[in-house]
N, CA, C and O atoms as CSV, one atom per row, in Angstrom:
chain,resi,resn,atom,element,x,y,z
A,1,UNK,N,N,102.544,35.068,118.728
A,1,UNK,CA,C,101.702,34.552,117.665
A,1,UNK,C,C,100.864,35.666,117.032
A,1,UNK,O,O,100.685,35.517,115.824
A,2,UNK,N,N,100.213,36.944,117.687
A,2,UNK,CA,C,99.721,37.601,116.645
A,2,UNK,C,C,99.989,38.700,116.430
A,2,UNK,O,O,99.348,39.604,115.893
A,3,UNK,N,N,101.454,38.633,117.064
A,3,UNK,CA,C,102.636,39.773,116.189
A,3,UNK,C,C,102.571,39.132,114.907
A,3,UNK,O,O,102.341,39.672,113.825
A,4,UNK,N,N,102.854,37.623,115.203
A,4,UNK,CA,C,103.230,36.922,113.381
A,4,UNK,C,C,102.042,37.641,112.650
A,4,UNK,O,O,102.186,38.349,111.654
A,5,UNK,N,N,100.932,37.388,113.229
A,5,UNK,CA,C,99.474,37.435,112.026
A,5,UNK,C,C,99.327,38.613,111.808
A,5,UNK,O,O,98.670,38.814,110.787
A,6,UNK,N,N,99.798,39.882,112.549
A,6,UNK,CA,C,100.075,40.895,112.002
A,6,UNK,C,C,101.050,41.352,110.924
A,6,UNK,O,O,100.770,42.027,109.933
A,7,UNK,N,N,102.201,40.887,111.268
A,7,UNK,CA,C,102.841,41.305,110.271
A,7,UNK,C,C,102.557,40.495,108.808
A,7,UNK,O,O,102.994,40.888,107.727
A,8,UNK,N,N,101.557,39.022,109.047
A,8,UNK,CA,C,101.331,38.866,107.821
A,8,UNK,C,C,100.115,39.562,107.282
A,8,UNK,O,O,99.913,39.654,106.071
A,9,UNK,N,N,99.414,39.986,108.075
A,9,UNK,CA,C,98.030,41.076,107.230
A,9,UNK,C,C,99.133,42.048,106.365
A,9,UNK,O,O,99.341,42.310,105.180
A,10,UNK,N,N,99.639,42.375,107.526
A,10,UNK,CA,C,100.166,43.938,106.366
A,10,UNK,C,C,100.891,43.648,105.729
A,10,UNK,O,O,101.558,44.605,105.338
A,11,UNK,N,N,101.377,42.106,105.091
A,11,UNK,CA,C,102.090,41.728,104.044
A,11,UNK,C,C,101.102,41.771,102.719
A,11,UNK,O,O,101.272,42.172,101.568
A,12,UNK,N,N,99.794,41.064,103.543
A,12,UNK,CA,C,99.159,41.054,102.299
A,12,UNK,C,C,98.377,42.169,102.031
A,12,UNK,O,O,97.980,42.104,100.868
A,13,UNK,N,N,98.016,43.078,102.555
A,13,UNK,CA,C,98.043,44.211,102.187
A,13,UNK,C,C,98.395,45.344,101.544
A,13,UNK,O,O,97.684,46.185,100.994
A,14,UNK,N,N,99.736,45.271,101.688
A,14,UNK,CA,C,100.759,45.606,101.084
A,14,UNK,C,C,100.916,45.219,99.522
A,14,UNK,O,O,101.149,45.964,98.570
A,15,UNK,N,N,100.683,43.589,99.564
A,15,UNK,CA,C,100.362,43.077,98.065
A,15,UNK,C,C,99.398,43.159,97.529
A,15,UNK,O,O,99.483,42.787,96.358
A,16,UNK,N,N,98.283,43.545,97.884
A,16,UNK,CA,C,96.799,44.040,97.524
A,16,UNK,C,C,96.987,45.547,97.044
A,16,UNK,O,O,96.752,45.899,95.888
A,17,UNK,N,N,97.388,46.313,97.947
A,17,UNK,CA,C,97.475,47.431,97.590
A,17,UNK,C,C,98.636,47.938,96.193
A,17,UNK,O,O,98.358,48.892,95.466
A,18,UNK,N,N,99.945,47.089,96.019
A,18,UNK,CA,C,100.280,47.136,95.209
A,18,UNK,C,C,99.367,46.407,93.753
A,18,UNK,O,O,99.309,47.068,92.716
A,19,UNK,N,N,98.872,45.372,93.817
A,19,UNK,CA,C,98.031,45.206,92.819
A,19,UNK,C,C,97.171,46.109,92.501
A,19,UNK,O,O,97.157,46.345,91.293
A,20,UNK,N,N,96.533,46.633,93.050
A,20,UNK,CA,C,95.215,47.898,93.272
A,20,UNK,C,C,95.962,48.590,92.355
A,20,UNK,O,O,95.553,48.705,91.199
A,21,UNK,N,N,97.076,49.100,92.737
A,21,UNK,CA,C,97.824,50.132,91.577
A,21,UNK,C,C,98.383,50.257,90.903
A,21,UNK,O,O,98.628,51.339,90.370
A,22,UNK,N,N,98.975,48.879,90.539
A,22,UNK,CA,C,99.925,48.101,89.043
A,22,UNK,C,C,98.023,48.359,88.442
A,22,UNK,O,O,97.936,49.160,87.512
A,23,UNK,N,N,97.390,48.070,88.670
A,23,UNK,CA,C,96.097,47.376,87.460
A,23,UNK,C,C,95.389,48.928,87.407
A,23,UNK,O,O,94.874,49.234,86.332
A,24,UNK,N,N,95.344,49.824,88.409
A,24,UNK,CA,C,94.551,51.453,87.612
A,24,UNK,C,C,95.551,51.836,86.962
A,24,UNK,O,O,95.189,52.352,85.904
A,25,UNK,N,N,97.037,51.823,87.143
A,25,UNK,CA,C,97.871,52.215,86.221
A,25,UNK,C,C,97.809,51.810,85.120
A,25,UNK,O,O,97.846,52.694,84.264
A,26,UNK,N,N,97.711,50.603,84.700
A,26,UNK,CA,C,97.820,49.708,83.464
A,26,UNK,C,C,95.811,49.869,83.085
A,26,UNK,O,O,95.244,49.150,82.261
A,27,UNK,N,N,95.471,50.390,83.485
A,27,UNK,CA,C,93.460,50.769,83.230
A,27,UNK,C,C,93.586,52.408,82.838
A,27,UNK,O,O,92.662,53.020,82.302
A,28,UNK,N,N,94.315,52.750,83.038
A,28,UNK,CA,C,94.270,54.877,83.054
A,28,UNK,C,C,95.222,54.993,82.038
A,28,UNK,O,O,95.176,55.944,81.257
A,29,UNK,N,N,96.331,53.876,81.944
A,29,UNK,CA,C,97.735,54.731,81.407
A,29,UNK,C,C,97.387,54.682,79.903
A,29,UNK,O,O,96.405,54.059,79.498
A,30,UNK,N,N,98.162,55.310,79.148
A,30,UNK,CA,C,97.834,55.702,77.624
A,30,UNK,C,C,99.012,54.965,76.656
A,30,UNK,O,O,100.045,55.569,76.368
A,31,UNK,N,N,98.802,53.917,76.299
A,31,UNK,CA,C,99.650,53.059,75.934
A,31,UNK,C,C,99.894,52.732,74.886
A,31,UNK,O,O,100.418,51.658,74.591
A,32,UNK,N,N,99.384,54.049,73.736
A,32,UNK,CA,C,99.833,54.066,72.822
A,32,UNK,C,C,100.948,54.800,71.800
A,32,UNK,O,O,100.874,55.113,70.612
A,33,UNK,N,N,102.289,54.966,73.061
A,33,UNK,CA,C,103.316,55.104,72.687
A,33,UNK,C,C,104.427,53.573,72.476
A,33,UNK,O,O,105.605,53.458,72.137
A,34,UNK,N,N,103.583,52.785,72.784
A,34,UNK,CA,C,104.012,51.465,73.009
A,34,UNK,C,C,103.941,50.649,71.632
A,34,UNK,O,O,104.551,49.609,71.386
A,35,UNK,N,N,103.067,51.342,70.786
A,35,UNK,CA,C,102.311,50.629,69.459
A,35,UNK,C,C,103.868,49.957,68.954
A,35,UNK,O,O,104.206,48.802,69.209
A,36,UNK,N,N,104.495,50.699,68.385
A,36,UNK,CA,C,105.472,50.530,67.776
A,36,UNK,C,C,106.770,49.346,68.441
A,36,UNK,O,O,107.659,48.748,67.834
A,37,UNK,N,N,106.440,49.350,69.766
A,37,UNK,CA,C,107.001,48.176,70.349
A,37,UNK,C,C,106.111,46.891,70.271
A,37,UNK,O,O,106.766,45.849,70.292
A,38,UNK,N,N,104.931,46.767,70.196
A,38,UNK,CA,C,104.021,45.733,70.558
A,38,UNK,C,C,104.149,45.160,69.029
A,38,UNK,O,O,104.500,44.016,68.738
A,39,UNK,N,N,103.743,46.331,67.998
A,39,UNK,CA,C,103.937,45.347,66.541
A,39,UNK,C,C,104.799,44.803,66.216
A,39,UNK,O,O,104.583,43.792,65.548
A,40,UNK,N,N,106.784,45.340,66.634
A,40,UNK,CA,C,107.727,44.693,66.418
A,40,UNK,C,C,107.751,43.071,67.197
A,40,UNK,O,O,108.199,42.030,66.717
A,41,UNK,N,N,107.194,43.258,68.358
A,41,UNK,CA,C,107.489,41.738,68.798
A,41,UNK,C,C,106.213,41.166,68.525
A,41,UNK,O,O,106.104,40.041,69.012
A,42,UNK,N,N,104.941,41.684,67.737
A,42,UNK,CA,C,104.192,40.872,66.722
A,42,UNK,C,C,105.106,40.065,65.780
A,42,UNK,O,O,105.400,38.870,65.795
A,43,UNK,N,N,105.505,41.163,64.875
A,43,UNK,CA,C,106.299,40.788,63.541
A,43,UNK,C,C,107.314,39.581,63.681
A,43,UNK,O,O,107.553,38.647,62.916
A,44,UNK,N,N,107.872,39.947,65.022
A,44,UNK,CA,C,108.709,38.572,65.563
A,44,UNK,C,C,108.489,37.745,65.382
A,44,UNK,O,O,109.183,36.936,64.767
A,45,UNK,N,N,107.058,37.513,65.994
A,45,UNK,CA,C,106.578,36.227,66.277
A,45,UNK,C,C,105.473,35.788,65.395
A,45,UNK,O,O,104.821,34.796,65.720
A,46,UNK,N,N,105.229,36.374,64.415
A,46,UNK,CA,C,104.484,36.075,62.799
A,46,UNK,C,C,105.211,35.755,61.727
A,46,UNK,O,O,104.930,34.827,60.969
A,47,UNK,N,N,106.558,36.799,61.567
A,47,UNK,CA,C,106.828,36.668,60.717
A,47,UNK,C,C,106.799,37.100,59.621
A,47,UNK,O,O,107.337,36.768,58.564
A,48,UNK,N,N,105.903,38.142,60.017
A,48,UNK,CA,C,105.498,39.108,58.835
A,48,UNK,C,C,105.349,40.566,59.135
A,48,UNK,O,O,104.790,40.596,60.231
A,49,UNK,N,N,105.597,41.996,58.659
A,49,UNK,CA,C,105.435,43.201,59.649
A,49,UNK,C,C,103.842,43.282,59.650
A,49,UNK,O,O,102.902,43.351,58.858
A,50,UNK,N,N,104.142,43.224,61.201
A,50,UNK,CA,C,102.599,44.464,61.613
A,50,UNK,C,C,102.568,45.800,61.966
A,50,UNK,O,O,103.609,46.340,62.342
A,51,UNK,N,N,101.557,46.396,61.903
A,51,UNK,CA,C,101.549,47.877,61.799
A,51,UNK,C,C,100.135,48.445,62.742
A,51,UNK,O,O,99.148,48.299,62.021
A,52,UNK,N,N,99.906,48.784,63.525
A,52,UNK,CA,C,99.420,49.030,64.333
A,52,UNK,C,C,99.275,50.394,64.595
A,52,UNK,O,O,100.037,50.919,65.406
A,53,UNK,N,N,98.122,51.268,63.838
A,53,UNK,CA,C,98.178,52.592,63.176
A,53,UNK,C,C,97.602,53.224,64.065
A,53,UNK,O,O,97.974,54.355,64.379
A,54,UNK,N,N,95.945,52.228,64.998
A,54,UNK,CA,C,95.459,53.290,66.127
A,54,UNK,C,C,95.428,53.326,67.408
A,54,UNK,O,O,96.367,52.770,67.979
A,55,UNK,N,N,94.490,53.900,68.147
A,55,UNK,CA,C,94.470,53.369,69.469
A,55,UNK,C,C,94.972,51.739,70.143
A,55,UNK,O,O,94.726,50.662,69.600
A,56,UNK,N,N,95.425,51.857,70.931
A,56,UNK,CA,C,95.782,50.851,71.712
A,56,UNK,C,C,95.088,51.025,73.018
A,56,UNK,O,O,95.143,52.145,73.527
A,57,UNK,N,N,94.464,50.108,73.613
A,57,UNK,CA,C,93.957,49.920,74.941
A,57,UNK,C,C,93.647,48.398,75.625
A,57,UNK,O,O,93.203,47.507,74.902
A,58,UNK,N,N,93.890,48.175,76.961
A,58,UNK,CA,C,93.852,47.443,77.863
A,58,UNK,C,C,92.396,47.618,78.489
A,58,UNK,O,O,92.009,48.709,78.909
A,59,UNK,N,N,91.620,46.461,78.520
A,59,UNK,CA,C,90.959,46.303,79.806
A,59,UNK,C,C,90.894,44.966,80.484
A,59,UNK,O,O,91.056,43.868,79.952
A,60,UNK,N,N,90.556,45.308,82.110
A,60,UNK,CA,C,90.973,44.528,83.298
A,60,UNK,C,C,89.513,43.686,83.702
A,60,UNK,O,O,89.527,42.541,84.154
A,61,UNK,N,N,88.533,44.307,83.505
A,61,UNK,CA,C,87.372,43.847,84.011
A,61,UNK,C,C,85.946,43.950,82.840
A,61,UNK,O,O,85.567,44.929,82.197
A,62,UNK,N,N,85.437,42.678,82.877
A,62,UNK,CA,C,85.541,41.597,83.585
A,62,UNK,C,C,86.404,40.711,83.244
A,62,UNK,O,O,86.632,39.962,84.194
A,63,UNK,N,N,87.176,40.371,82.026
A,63,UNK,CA,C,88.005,40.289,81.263
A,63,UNK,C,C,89.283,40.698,80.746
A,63,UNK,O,O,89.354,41.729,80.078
A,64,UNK,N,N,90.277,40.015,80.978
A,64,UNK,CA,C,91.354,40.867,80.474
A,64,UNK,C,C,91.191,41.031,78.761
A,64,UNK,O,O,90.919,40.127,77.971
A,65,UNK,N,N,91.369,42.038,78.546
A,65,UNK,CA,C,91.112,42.413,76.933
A,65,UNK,C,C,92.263,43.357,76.620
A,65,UNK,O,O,92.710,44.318,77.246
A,66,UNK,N,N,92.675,42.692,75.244
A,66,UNK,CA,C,93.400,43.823,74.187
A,66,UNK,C,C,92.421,44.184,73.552
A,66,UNK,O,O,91.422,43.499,73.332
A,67,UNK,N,N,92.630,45.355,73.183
A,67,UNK,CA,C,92.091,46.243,72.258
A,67,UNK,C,C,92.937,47.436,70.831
A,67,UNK,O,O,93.225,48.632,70.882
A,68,UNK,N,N,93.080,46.530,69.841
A,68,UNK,CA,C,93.935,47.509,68.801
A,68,UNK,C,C,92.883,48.097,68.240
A,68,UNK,O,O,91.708,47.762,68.091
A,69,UNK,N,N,93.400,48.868,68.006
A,69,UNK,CA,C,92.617,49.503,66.229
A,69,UNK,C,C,93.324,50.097,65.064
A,69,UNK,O,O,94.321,50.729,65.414
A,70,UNK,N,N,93.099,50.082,63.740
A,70,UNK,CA,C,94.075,49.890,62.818
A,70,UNK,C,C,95.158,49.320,62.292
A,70,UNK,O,O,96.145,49.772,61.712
A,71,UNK,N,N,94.746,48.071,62.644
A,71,UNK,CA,C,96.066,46.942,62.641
A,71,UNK,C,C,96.478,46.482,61.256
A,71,UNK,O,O,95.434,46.286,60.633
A,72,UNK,N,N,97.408,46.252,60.584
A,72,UNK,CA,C,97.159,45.862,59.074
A,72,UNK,C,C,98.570,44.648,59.064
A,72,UNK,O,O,99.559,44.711,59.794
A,73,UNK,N,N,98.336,43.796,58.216
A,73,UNK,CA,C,99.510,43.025,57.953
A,73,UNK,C,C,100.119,42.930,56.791
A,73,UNK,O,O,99.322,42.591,55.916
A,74,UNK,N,N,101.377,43.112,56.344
A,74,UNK,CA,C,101.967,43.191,55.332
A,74,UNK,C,C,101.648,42.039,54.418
A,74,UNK,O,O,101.655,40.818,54.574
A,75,UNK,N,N,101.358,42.858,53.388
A,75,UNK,CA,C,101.543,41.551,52.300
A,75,UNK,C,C,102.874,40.903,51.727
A,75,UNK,O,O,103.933,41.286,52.224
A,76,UNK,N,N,102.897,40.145,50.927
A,76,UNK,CA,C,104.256,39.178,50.711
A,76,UNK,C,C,104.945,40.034,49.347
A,76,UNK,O,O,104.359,40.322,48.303
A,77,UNK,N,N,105.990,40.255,49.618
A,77,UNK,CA,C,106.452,41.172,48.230
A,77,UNK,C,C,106.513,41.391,46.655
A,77,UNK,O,O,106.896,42.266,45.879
A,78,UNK,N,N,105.847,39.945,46.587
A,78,UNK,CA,C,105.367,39.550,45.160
A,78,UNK,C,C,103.804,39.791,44.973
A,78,UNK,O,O,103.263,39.522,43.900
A,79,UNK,N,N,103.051,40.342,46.130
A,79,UNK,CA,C,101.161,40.652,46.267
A,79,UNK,C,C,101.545,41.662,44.826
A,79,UNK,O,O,102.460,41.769,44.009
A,80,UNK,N,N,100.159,42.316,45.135
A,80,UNK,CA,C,99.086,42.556,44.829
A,80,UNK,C,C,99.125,43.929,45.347
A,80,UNK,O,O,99.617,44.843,44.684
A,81,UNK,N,N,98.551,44.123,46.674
A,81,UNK,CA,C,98.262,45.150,47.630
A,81,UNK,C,C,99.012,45.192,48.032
A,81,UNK,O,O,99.754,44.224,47.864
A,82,UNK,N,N,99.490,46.297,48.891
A,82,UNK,CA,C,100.982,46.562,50.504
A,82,UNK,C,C,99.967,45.511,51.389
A,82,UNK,O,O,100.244,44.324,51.568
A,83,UNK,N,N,98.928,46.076,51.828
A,83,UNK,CA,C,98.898,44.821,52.417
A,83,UNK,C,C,97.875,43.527,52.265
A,83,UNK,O,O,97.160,43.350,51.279
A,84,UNK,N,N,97.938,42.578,53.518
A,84,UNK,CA,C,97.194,41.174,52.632
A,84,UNK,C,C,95.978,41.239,54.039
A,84,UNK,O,O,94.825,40.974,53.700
A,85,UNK,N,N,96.170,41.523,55.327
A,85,UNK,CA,C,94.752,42.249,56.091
A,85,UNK,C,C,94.567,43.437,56.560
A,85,UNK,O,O,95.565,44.042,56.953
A,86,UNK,N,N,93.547,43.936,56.625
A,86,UNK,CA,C,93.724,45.191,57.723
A,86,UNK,C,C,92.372,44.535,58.180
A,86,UNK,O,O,91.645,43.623,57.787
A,87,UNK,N,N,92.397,45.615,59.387
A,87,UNK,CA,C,91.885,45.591,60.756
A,87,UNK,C,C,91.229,46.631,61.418
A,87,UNK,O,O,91.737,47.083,62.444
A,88,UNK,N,N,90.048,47.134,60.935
A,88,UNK,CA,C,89.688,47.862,62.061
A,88,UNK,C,C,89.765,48.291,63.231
A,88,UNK,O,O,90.248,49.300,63.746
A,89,UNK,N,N,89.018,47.057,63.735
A,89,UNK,CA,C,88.861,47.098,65.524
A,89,UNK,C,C,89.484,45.242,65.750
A,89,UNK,O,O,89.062,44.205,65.239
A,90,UNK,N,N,90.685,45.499,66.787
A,90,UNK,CA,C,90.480,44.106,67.096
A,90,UNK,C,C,90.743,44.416,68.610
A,90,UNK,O,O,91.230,45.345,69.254
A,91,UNK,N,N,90.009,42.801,68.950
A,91,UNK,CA,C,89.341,42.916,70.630
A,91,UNK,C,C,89.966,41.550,70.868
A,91,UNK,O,O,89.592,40.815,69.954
A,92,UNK,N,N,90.685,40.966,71.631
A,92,UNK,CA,C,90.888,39.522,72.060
A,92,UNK,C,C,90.988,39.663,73.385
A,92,UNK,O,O,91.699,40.571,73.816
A,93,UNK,N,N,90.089,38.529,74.557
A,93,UNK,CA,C,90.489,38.136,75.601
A,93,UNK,C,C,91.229,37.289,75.783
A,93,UNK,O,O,91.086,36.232,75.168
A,94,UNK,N,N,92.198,37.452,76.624
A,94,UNK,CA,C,93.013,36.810,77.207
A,94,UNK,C,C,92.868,36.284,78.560
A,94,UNK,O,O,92.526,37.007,79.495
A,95,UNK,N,N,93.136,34.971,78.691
A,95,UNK,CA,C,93.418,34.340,79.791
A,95,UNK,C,C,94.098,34.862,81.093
A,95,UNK,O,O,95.321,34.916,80.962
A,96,UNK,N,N,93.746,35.169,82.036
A,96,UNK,CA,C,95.107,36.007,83.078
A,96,UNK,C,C,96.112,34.941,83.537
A,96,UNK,O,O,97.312,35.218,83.541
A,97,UNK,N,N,95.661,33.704,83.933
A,97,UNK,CA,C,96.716,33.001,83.628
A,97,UNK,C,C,97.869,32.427,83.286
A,97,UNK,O,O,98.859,31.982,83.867
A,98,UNK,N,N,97.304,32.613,81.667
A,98,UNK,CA,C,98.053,31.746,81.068
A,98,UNK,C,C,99.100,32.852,80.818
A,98,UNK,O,O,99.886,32.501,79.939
A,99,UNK,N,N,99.417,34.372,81.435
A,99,UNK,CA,C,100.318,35.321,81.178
A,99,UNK,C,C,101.659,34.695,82.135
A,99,UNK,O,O,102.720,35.319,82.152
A,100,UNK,N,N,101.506,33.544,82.834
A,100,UNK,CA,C,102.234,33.412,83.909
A,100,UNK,C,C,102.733,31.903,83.319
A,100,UNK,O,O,103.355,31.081,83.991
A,101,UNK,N,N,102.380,31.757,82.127
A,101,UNK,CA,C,103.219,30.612,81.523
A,101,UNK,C,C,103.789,30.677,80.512
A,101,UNK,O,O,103.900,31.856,80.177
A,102,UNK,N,N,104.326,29.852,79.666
A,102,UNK,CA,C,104.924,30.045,78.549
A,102,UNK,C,C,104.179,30.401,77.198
A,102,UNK,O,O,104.620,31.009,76.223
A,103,UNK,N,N,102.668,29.743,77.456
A,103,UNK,CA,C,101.671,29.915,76.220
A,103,UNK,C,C,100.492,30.516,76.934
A,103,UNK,O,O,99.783,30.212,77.893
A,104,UNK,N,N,100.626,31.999,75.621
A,104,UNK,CA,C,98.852,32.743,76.274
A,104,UNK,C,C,97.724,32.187,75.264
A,104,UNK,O,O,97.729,31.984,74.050
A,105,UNK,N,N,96.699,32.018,76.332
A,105,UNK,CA,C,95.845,31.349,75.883
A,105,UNK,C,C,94.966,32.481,75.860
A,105,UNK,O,O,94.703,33.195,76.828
A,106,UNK,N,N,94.337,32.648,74.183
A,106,UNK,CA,C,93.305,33.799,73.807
A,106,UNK,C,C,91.723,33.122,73.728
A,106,UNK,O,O,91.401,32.259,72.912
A,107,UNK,N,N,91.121,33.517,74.417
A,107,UNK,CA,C,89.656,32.913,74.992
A,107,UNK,C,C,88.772,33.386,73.336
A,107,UNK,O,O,88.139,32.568,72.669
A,108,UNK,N,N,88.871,34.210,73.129
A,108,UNK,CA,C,88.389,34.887,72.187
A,108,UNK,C,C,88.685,36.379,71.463
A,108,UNK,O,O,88.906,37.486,71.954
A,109,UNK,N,N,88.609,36.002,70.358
A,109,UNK,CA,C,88.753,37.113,69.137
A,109,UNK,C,C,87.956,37.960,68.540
A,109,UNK,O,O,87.361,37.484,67.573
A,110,UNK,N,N,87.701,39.265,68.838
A,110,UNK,CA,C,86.591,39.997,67.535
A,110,UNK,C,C,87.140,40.762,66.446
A,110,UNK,O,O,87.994,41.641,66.560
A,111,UNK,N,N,86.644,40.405,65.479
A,111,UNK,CA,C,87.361,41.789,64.202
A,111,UNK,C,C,86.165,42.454,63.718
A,111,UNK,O,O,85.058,41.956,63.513
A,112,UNK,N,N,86.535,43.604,63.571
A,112,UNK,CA,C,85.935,44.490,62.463
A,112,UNK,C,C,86.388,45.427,61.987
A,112,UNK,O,O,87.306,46.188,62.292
A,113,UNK,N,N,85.113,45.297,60.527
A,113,UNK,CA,C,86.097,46.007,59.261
A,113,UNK,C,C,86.863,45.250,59.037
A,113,UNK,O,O,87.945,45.455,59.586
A,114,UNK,N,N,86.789,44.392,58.428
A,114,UNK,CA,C,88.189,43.385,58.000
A,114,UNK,C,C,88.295,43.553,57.152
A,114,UNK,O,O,87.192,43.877,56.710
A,115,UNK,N,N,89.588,43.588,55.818
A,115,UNK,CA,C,89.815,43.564,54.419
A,115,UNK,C,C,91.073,42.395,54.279
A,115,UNK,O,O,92.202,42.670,54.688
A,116,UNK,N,N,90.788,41.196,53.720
A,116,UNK,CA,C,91.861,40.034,54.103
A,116,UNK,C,C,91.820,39.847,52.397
A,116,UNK,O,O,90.781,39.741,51.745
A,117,UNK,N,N,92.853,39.836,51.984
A,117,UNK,CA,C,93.582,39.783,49.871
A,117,UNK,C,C,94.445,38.345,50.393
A,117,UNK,O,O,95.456,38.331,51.095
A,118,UNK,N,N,93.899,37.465,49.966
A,118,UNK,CA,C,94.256,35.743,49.443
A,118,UNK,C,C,95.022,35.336,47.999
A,118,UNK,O,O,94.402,34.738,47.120
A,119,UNK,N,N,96.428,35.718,47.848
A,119,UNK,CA,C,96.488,35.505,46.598
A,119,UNK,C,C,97.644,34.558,46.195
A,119,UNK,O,O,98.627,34.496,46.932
A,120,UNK,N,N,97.594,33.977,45.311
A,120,UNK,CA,C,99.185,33.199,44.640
A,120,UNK,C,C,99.866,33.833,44.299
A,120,UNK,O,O,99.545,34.964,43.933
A,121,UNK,N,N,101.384,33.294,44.258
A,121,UNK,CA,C,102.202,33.877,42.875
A,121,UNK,C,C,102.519,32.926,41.762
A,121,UNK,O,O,101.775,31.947,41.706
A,122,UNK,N,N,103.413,33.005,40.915
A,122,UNK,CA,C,103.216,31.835,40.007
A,122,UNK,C,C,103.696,30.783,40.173
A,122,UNK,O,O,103.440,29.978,39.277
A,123,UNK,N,N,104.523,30.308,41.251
A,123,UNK,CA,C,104.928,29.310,42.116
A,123,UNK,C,C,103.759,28.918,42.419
A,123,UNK,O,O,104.043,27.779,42.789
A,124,UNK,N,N,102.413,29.019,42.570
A,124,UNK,CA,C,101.130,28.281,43.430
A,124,UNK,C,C,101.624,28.418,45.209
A,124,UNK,O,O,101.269,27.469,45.908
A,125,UNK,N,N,102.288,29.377,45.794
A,125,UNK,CA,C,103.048,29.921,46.908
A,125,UNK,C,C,101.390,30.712,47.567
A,125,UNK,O,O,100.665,31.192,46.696
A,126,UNK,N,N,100.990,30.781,48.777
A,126,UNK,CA,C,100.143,31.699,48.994
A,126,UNK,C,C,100.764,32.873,49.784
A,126,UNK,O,O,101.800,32.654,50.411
A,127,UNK,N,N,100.217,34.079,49.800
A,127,UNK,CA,C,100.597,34.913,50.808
A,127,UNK,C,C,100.417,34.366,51.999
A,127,UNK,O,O,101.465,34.579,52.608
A,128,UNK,N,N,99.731,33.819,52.636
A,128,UNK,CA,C,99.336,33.178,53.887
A,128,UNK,C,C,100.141,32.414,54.164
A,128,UNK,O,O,100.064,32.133,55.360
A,129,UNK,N,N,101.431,31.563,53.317
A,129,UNK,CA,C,102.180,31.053,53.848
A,129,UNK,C,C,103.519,32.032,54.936
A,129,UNK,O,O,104.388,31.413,55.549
């Protein structure tokens, strides 16, 4: 019996310690060679291109947080401007959770510096559609 409870400490140990170092890796690592992957499966899933010009960063505590900067979204090809927002700084927490289901749930959003162009075409069509 505490052969078993041994070998389950150092199981979970083992899984502690691997967490310990999946999360300073993903806290230290420099992850903005990734930009260009993260906006394509934006664009995927918007529908529209994103562009994601600066820093990229992760934080773990206390909060899981994205962190972009220079984010901009294409405008519709009949605009106005190239694009219809940009983005300074954006900050959203995320749920840790909800990464382990099908829908992430974003606790909260910050922007700054925002520049957001609202416009028709002569259809009465918005860019926002």
């Amino acid at each position: 019996m505490i052969r078993l409870i041994n070998y389950f400490l150092i199981v979970l140990l083992v899984l502690f310690s691997v967490l310990v170092i999946a999360a300073a890796l993903l806290h230290f690592a420099d992850l903005d060679p990734y930009r260009e992957t993260i906006a394509k499966l934006a664009t995927r899933a918007i529908g529209r291109r994103v562009e994601i010009n600066g820093h990229l960063d992760v934080n773990l505590y206390p909060n899981l947080e994205v962190i972009l900067n220079n984010v901009s979204l294409v405008n519709a090809q009949w605009g106005t401007e190239p694009d219809m927002v940009r983005v300074g700084h954006l900050d959203a927490a995320v749920s840790f959770m909800s990464l382990f289901s099908d829908t992430i749930l974003v606790n909260q959003v910050r922007l700054k510096d925002v520049t957001a162009l609202l416009e028709q075409n002569d259809q009465r069509v918005g860019n926002w559609v």
